[in-house]
C-alpha positions in Angstrom: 33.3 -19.8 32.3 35.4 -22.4 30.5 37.2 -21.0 26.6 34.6 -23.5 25.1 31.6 -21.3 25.8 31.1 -18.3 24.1 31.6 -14.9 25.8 28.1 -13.3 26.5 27.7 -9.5 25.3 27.7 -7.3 28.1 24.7 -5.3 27.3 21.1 -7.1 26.7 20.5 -7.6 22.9 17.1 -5.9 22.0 14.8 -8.1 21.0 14.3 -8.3 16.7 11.3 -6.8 15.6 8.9 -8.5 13.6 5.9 -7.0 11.8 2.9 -9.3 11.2 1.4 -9.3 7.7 -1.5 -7.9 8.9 0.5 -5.0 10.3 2.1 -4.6 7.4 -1.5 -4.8 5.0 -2.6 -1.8 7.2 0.2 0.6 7.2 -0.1 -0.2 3.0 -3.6 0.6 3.7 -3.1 3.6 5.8 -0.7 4.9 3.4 -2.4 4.9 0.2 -5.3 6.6 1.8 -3.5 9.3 3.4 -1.6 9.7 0.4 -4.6 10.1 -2.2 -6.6 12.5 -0.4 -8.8 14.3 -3.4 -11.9 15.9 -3.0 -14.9 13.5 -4.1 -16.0 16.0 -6.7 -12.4 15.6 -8.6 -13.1 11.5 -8.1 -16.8 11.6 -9.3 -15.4 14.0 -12.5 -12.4 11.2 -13.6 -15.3 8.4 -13.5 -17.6 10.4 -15.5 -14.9 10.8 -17.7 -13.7 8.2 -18.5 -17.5 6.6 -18.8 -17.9 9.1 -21.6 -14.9 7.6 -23.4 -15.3 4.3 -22.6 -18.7 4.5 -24.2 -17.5 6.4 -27.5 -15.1 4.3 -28.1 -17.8 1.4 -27.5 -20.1 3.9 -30.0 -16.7 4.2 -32.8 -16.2 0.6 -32.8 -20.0 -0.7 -33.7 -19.4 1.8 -36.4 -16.6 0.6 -37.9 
């Protein structure tokens, strides 16, 4: 080894890793539905709901 090369590290670098973007989509994925797990009743209430509002306020403003 000559001074103009540079001195190698002595243990193997690990290679960098690099997640795809489809890797990425899916953990997103995986997380948001592991992390909203709600009973369908609870889901089917919200809906119905908020259709009841929606269409009030739909009924209030041909009123007005």
């Amino acid at each position: 080894m000559t001074t103009s090369e540079p001195a190698r590290p002595a243990v193997p670098q690990a290679p960098e890793v690099r997640a795809s973007v489809l890797a990425a989509f899916q953990l997103v994925e995986d997380a948001r539905y592991l992390g909203e797990r709600r009973p369908a009743r609870t889901s089917n209430r919200r809906r119905a709901e908020r259709t009841v509002a929606d269409r009030k306020l739909a009924r209030d403003l041909r009123a007005s």
